[in-house]
Backbone as CSV, one residue per row, in Angstrom:
resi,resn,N_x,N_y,N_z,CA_x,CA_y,CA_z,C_x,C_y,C_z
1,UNK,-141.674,34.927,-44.848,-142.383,33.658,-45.084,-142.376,33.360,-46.575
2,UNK,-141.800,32.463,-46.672,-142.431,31.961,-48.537,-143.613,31.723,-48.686
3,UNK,-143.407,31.276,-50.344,-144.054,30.908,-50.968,-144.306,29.961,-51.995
4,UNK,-145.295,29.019,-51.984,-145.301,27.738,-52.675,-146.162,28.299,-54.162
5,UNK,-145.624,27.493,-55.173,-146.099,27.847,-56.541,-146.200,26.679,-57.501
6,UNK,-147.269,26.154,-57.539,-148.055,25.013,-57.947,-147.591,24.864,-59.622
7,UNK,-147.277,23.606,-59.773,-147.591,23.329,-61.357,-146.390,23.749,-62.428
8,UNK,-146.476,22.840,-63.339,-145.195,22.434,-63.867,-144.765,23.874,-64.877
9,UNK,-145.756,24.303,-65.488,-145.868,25.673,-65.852,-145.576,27.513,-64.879
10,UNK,-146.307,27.215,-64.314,-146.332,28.401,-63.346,-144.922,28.100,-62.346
11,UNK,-144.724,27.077,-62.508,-142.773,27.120,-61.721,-141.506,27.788,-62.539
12,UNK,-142.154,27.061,-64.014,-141.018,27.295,-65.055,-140.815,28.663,-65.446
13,UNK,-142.150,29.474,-65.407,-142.371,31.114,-65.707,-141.723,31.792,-64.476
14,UNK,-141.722,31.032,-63.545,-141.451,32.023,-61.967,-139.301,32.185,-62.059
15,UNK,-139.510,30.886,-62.991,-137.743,30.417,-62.561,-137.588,31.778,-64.060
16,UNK,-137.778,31.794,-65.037,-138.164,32.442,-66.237,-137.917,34.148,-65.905
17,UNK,-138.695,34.424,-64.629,-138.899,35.688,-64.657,-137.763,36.099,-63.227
18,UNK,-137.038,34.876,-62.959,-136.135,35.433,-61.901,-136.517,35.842,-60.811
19,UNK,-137.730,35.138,-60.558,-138.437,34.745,-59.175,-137.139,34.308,-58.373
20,UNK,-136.810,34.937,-56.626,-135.667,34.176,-55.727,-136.547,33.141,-55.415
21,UNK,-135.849,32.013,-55.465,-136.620,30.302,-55.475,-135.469,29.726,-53.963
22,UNK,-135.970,28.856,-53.240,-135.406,28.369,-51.795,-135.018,26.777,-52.672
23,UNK,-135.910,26.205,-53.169,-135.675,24.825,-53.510,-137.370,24.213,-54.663
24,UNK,-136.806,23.135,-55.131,-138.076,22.568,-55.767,-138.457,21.129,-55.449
25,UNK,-140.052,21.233,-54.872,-140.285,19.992,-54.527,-140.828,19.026,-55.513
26,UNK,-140.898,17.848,-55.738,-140.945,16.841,-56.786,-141.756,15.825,-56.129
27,UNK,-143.432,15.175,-56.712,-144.130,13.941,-55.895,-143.316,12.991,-56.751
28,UNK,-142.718,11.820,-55.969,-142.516,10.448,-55.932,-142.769,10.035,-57.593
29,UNK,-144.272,10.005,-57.489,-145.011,9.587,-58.646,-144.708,10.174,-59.815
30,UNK,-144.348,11.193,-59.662,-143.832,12.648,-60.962,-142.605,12.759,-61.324
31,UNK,-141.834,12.083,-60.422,-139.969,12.293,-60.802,-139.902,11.851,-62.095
32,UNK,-140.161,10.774,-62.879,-140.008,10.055,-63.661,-141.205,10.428,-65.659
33,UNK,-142.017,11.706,-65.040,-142.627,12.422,-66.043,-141.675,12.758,-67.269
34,UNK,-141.700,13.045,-68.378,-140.796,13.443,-69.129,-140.970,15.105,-68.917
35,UNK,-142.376,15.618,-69.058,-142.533,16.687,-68.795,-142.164,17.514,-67.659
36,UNK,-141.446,16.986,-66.898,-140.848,17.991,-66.156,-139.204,18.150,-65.753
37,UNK,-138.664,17.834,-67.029,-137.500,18.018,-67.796,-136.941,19.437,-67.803
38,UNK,-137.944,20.360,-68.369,-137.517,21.535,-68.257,-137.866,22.300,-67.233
39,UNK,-138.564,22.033,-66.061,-138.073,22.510,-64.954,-137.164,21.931,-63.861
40,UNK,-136.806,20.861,-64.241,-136.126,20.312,-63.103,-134.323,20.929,-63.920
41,UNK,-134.689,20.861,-65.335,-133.411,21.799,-65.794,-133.137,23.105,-64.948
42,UNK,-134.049,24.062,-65.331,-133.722,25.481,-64.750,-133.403,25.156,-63.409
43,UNK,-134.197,24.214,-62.609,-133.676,24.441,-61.242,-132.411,24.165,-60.773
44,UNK,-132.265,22.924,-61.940,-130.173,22.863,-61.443,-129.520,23.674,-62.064
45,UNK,-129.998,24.477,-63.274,-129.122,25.442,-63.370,-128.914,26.677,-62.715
46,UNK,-130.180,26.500,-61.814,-130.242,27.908,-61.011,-129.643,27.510,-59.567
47,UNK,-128.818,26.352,-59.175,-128.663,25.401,-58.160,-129.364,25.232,-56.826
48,UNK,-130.969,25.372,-57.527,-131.643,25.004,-56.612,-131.698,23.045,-56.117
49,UNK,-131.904,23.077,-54.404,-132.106,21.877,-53.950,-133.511,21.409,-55.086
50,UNK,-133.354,19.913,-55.224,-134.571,19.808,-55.894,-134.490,18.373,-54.823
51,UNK,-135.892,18.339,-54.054,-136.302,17.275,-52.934,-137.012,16.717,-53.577
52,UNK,-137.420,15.034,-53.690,-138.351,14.194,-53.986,-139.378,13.773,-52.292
53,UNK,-140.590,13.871,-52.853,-141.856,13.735,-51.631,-142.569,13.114,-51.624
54,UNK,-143.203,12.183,-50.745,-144.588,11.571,-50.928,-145.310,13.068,-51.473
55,UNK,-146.387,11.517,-52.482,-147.464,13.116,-53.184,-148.673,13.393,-52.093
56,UNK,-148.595,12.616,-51.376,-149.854,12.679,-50.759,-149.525,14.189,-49.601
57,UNK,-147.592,14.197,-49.766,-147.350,14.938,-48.174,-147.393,16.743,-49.358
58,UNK,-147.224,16.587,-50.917,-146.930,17.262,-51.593,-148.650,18.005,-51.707
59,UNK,-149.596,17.120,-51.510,-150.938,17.542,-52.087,-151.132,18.368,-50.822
60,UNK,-150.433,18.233,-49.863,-151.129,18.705,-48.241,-150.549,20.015,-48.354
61,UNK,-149.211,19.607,-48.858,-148.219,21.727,-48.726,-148.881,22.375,-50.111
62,UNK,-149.717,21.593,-50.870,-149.669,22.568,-51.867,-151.452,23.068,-51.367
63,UNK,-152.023,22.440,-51.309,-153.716,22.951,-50.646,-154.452,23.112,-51.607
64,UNK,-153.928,22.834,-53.152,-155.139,22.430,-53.714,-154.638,20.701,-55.031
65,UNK,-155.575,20.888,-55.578,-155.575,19.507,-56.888,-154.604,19.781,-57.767
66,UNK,-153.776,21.316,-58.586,-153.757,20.951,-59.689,-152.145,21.380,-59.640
67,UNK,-151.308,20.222,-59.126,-150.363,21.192,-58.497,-149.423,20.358,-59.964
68,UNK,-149.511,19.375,-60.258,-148.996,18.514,-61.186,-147.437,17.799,-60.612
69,UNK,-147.653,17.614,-59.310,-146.518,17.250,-58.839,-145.431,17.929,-58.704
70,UNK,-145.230,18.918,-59.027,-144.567,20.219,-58.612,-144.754,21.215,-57.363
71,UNK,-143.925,21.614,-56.534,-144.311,22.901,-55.615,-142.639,23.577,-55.902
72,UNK,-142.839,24.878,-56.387,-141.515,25.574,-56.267,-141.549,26.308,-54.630
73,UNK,-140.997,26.645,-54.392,-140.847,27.406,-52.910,-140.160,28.636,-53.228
74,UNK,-140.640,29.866,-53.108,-139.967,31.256,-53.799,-139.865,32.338,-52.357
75,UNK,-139.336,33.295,-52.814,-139.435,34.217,-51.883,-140.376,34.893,-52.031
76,UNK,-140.934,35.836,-50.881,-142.318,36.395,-51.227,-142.201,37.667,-52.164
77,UNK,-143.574,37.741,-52.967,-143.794,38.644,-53.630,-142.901,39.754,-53.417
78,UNK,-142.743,40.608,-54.581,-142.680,42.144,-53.853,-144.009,42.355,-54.742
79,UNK,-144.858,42.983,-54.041,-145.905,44.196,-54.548,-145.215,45.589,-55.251
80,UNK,-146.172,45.742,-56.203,-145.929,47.107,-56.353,-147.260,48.594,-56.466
81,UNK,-146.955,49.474,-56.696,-147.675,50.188,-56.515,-148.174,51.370,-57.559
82,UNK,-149.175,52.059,-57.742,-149.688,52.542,-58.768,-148.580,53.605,-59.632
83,UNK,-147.813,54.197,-58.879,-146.754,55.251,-59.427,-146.165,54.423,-60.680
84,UNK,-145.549,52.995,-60.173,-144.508,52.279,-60.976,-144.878,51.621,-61.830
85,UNK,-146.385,51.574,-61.851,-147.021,50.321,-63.338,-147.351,52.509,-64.116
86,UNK,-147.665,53.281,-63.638,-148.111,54.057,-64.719,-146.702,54.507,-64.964
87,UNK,-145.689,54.619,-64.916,-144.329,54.706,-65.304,-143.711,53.698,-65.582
88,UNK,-144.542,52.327,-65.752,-143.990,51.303,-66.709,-144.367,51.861,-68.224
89,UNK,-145.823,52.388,-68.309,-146.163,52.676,-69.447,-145.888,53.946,-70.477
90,UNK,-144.979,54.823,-69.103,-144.310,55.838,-69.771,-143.225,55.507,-70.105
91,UNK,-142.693,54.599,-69.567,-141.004,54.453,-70.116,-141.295,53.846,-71.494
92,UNK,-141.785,53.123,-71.877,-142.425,52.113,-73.326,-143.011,53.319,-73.926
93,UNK,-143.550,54.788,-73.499,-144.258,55.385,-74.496,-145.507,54.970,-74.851
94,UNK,-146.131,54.389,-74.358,-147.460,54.091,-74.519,-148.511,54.570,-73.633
95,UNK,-149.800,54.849,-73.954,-150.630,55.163,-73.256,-151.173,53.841,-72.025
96,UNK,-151.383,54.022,-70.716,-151.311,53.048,-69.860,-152.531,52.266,-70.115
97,UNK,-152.585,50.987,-69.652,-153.402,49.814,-69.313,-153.380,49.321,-68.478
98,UNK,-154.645,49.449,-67.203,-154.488,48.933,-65.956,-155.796,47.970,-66.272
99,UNK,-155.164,46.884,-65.325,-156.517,46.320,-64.529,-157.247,46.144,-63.318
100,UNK,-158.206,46.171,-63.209,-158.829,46.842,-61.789,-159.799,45.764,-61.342
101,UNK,-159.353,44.574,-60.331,-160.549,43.679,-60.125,-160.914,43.891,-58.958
102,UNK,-162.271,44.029,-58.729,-163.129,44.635,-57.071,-163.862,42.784,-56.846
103,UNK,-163.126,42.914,-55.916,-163.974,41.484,-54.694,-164.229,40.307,-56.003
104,UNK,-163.100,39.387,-56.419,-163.282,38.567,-56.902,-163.228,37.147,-56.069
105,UNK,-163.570,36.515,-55.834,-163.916,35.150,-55.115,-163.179,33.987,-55.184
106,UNK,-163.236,33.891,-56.709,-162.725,32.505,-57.431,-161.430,32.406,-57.830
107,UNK,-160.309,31.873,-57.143,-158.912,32.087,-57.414,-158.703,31.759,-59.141
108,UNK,-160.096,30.534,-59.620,-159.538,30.576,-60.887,-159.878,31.267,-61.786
109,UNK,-161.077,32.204,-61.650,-161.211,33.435,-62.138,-160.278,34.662,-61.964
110,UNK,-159.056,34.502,-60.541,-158.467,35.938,-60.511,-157.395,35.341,-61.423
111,UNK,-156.446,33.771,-61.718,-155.790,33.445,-62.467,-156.272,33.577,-63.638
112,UNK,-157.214,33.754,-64.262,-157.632,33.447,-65.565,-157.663,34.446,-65.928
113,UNK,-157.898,35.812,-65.639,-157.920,36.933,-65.611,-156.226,37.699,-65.716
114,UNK,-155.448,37.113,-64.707,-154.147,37.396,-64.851,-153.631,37.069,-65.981
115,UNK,-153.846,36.011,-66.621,-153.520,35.216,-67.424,-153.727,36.089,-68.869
116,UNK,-154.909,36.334,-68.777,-155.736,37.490,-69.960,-154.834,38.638,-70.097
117,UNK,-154.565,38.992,-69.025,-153.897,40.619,-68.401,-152.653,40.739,-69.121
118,UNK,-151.876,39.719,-68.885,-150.727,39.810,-69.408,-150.510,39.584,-71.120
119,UNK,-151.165,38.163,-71.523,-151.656,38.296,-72.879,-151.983,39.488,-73.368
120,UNK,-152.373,40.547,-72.745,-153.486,41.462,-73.538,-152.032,43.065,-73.177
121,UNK,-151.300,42.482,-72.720,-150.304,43.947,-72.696,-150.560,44.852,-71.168
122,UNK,-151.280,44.348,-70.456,-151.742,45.358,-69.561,-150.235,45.950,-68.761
123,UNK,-150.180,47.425,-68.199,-149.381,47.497,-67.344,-149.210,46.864,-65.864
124,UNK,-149.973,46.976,-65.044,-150.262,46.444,-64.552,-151.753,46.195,-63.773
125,UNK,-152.312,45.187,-62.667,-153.089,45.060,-62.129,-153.230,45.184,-61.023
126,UNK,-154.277,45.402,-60.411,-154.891,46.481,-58.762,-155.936,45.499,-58.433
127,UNK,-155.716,45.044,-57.292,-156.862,44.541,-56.697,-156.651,44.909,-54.759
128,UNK,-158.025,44.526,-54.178,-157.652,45.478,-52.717,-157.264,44.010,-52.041
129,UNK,-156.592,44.993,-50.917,-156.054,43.650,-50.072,-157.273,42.714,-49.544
130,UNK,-158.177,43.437,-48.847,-158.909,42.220,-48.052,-160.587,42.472,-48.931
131,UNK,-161.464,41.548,-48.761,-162.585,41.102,-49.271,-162.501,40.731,-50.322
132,UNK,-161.323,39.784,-51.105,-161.270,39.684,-52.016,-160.411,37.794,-51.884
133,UNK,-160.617,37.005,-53.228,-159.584,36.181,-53.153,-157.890,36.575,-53.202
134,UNK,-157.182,36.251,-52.435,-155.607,35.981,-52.511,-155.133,35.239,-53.373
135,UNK,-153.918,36.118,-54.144,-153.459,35.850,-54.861,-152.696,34.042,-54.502
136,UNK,-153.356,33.073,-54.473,-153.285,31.671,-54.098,-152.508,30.970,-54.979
137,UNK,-152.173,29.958,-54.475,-151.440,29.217,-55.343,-152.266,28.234,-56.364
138,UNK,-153.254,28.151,-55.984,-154.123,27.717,-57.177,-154.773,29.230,-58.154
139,UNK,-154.539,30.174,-57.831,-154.935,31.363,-58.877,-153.400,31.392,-59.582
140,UNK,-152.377,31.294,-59.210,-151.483,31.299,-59.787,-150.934,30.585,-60.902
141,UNK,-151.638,28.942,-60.571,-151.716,27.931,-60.944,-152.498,28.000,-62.686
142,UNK,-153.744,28.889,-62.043,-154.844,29.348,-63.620,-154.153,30.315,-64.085
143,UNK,-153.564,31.133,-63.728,-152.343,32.217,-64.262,-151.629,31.573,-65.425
144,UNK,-151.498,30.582,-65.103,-150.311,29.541,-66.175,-148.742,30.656,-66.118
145,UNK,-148.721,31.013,-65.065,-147.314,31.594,-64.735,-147.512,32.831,-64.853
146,UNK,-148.644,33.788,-65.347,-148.797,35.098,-66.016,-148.354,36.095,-65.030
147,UNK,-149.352,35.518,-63.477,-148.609,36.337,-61.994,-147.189,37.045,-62.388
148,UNK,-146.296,36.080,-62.756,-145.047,36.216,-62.229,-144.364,36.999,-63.451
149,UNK,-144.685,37.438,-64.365,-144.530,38.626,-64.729,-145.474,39.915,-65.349
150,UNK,-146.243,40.501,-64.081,-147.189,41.145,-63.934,-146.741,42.104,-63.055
151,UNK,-147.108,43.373,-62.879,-146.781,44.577,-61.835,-148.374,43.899,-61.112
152,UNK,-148.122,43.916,-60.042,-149.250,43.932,-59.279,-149.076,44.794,-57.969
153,UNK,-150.259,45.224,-57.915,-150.580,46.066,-56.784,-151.863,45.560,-55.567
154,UNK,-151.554,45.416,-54.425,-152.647,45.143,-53.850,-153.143,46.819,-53.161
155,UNK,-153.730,46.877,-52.849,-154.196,48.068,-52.659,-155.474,48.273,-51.315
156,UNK,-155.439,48.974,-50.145,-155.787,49.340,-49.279,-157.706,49.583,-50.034
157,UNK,-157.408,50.432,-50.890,-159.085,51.093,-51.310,-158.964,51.149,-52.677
158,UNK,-159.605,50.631,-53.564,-159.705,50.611,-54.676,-160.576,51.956,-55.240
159,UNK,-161.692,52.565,-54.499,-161.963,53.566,-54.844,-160.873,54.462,-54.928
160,UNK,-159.479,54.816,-53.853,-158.718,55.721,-53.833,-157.784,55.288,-55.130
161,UNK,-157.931,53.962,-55.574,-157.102,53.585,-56.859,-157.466,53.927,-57.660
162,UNK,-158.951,53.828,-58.088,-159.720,54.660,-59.104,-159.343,56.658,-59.134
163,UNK,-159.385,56.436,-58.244,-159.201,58.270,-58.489,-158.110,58.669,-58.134
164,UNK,-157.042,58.051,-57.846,-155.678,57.978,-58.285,-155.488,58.372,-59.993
165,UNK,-155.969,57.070,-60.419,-155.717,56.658,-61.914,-156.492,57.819,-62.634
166,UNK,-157.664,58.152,-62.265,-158.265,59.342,-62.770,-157.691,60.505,-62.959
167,UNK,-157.289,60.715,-61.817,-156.082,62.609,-61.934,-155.300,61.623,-62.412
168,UNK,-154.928,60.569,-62.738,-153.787,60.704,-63.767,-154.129,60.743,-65.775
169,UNK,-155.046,60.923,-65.660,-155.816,60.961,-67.013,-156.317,59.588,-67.550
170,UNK,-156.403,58.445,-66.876,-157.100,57.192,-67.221,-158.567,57.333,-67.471
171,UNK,-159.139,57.144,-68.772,-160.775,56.571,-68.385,-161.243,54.891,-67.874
172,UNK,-162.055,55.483,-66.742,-162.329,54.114,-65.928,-163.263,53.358,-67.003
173,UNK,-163.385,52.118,-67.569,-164.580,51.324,-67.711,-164.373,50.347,-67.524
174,UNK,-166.662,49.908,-67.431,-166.432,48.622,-66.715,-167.289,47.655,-67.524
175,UNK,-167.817,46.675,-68.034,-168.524,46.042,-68.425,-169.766,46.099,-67.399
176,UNK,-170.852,45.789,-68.131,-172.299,46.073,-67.049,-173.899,45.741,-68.278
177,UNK,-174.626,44.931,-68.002,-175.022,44.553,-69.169,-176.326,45.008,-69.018
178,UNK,-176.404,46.024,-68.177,-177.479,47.255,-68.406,-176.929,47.993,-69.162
179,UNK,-175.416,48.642,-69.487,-175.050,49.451,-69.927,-175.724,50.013,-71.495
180,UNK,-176.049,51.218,-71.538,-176.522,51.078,-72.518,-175.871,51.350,-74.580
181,UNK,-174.379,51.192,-74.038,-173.479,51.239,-75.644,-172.638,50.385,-75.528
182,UNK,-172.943,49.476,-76.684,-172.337,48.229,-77.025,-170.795,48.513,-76.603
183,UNK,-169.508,47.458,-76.541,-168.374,47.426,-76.073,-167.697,48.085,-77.539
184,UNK,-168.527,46.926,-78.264,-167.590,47.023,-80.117,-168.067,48.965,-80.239
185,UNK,-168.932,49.407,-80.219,-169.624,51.035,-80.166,-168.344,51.652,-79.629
186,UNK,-167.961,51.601,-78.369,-167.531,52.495,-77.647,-165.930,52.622,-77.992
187,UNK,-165.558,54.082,-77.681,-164.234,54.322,-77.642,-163.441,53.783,-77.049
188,UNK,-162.656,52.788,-76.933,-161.110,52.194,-75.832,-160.382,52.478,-75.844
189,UNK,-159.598,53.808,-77.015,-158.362,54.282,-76.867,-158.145,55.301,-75.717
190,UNK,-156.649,55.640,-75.821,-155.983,56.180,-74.712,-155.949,55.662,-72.986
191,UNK,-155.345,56.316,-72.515,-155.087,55.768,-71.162,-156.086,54.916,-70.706
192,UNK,-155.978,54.245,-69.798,-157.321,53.314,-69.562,-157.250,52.753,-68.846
193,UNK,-158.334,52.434,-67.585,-158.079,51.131,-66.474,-159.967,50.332,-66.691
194,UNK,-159.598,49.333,-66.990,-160.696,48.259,-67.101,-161.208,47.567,-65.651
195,UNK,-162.292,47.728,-65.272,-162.542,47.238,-63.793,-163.797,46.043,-64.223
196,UNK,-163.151,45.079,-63.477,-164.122,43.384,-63.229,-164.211,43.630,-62.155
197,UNK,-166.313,43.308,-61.651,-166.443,42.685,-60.470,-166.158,41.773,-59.863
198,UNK,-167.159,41.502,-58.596,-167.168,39.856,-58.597,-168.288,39.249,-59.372
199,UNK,-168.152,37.918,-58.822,-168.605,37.260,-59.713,-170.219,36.932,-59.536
200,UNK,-171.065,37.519,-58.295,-172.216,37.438,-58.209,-172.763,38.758,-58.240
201,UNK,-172.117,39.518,-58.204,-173.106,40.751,-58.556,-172.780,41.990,-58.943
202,UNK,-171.174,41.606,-59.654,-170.440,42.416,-60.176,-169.815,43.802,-59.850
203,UNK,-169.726,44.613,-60.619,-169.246,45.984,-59.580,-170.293,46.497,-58.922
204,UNK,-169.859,47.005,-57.615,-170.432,47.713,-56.755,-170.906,49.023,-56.587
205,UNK,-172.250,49.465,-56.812,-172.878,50.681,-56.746,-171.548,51.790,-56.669
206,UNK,-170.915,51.943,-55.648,-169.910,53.003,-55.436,-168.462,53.083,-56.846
207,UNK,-168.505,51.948,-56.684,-167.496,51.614,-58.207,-168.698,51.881,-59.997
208,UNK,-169.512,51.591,-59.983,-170.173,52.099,-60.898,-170.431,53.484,-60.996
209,UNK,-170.644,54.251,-59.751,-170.371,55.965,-59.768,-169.156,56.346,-60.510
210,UNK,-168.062,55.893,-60.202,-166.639,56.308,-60.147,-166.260,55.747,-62.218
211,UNK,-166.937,54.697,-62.159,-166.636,54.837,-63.853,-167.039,55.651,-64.895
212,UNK,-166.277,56.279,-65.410,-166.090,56.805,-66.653,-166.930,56.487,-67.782
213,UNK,-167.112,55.040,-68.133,-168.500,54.599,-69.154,-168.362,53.236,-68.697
214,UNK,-169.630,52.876,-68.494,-170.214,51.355,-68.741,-170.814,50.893,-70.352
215,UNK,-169.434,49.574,-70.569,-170.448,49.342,-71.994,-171.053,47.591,-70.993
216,UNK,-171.561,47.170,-72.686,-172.422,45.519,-72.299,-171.746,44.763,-73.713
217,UNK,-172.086,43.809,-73.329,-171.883,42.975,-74.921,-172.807,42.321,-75.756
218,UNK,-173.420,42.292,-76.666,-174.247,41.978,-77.063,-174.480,40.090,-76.950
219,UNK,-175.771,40.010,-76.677,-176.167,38.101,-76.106,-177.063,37.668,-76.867
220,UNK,-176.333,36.648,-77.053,-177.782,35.995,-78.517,-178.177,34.921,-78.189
221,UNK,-177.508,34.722,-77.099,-177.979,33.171,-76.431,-179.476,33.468,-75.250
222,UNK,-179.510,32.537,-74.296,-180.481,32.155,-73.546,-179.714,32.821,-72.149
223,UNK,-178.421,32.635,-71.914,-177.975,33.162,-70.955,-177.863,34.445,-70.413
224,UNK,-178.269,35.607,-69.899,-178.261,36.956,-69.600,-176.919,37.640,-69.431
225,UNK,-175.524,36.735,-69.214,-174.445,37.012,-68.402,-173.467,36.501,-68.476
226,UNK,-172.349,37.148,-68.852,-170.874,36.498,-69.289,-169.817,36.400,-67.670
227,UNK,-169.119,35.087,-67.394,-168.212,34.476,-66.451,-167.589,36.293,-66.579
228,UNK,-167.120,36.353,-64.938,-166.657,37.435,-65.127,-165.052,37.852,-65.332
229,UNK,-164.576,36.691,-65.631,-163.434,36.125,-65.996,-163.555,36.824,-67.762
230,UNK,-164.639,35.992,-68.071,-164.790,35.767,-69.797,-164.726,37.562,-69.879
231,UNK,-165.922,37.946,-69.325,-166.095,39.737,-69.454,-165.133,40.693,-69.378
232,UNK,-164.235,39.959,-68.543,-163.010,41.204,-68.538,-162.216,40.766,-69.322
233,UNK,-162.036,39.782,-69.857,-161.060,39.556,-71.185,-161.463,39.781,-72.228
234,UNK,-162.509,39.443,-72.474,-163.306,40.288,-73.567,-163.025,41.534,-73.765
235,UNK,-163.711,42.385,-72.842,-163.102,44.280,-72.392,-161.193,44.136,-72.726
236,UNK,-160.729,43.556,-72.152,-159.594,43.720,-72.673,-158.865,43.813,-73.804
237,UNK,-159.210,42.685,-74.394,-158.937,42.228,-75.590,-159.664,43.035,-77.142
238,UNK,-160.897,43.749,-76.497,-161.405,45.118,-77.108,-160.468,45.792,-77.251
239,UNK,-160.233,46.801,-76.057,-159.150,47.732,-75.964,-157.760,47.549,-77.120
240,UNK,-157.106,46.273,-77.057,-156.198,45.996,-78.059,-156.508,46.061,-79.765
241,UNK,-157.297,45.592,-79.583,-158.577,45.433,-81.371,-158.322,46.895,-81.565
242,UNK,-158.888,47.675,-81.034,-159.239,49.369,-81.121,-157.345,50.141,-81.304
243,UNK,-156.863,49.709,-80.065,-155.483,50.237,-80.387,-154.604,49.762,-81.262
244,UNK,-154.879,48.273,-81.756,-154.189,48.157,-83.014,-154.771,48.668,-84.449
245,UNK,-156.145,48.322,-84.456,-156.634,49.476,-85.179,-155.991,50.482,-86.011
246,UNK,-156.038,51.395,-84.603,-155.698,53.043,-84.295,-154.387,53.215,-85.267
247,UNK,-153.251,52.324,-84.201,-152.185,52.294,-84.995,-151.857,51.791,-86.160
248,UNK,-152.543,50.551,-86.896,-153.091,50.395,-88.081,-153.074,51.429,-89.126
249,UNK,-154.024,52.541,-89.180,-154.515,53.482,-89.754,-153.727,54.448,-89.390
C-alpha cells in the first residue's frame, strides 16, 4: 500500500532522500505557483507521472489542511530497527543519540519533534507502534521533510527499547519538572537516548522507573509547563551545547 506525502517541502526532501515515488499529484489551483518549480523539477527528472486534480478531490486524498497543493505518492516506509540506528553511530564514531517518544497524540508535535531530531544529529528515533499518533501525513508535513531522512523505528514495547538501549550503554533521560537538577546542571555527554511523553501527562510512571536521570528547566513565567514538543527539543539541543562543548575543549 502507499503512501501520500503532503506539502511542497516534505515532497522535495522525500524525492531528495530517494524516497521510491509512484507519481505526483498537483491541485488545479497550484499548477501555476512559482513555488513549486522545484518539485515538479525533481519529479520529471526522476520521470515521475505528474497528474493535475481538482483541489477539493486533492484535500480529500490528502486528509488534512496543509497539504499546499501537493500529494507525492511513495512507496511505503521501510522501518528500521534498534541494532541499525546504534551502528549508524558506530560507523560515524560517535557516541549514539536516540530519540524515544512514549504515546504522543499530536501529529504536529510528533513532526515537530522529528524535525528537531534530525536538526539536532540524532541517530535515530523509537516510538511504539500502537497508543500512539502515526507517523501521518500531516506529522510529516510538520517534519518539513525531516521523516524522510531519519532511521526510525516503530517498536512493539518501548520499555523493551529502553533496556535494549541500556545494555547497550545509553543513559536514559527524560525531562520532568519535578525533577530535581536543572537540564543546563546535568551531564548529557556520552551515549544517550532522550525520552518525550505525551502531551497530557507526560512520561509514564513505568518509563520514569526505567530512566537514568530526570532533569526540569528552569520557568520564570506564569506557566508551570513546556509544549512537549518545545521540551524535547530543548533536551536535545542541550545534549549538542554539552557535546560541542566537550569537543570544544
Amino acid at each position: 500500500m502507499t503512501e501520500l506525502i503532503g506539502g511542497r517541502r516534505p515532497g522535495a526532501e522525500a524525492l531528495a532522500a530517494g524516497r521510491e515515488a509512484r507519481r505526483l499529484l498537483v491541485a488545479d489551483s497550484a499548477r501555476s505557483n512559482p513555488e513549486l518549480r522545484a518539485i515538479l523539477g525533481a519529479a520529471r527528472q526522476r520521470g515521475l507521472v505528474v497528474e493535475t486534480v481538482a483541489a477539493d478531490r486533492l484535500a480529500r486524498l490528502a486528509g488534512f489542511d496543509g497539504h499546499q497543493g501537493v500529494l507525492l505518492e511513495v512507496e511505503p516506509r521501510r522501518w528500521t530497527h534498534l541494532a541499525e540506528i546504534l551502528a549508524a553511530a558506530g560507523s560515524e564514531g560517535r557516541d549514539p543519540l536516540v530519540l524515544l517518544l512514549e504515546n504522543l497524540q499530536d501529529p504536529v508535535n510528533f513532526g515537530t519533534l522529528l524535525r528537531a531530531a534530525e536538526a539536532a544529529g540524532v541517530d535515530g528515533v523509537v516510538f511504539p507502534e500502537r497508543g500512539a499518533s502515526p507517523l501521518s501525513a500531516a506529522a510529516v508535513k510538520a517534519s518539513a521533510g525531516a521523516s524522510e531522512h531519519l532511521l526510525l523505528a516503530r517498536v512493539e514495547s518501548l520499555g523493551h527499547a529502553i533496556h535494549d538501549l541500556k545494555e547497550a550503554g545509553l543513559l536514559i533521560v527524560a525531562a520532568d519538572q519535578e525533577a530535581a537538577e536543572l537540564a543546563w546542571d546535568a551531564s548529557l555527554v556520552g551515549p544517550m537516548g532522550i525520552v518525550v511523553g505525551s502531551e497530557g501527562s507526560g512520561i509514564s510512571g513505568a518509563t520514569r522507573r526505567r530512566c537514568d536521570l530526570l532533569v526540569r528547566f528552569p520557568m520564570a513565567g506564569h506557566v508551570a509547563s513546556l509544549n512537549a514538543a518545545t521540551a524535547g527539543a530543548l533536551l536535545l539541543f542541550e545534549v549538542v551545547r554539552q557535546r560541542s562543548a566537550g569537543a570544544g575543549g
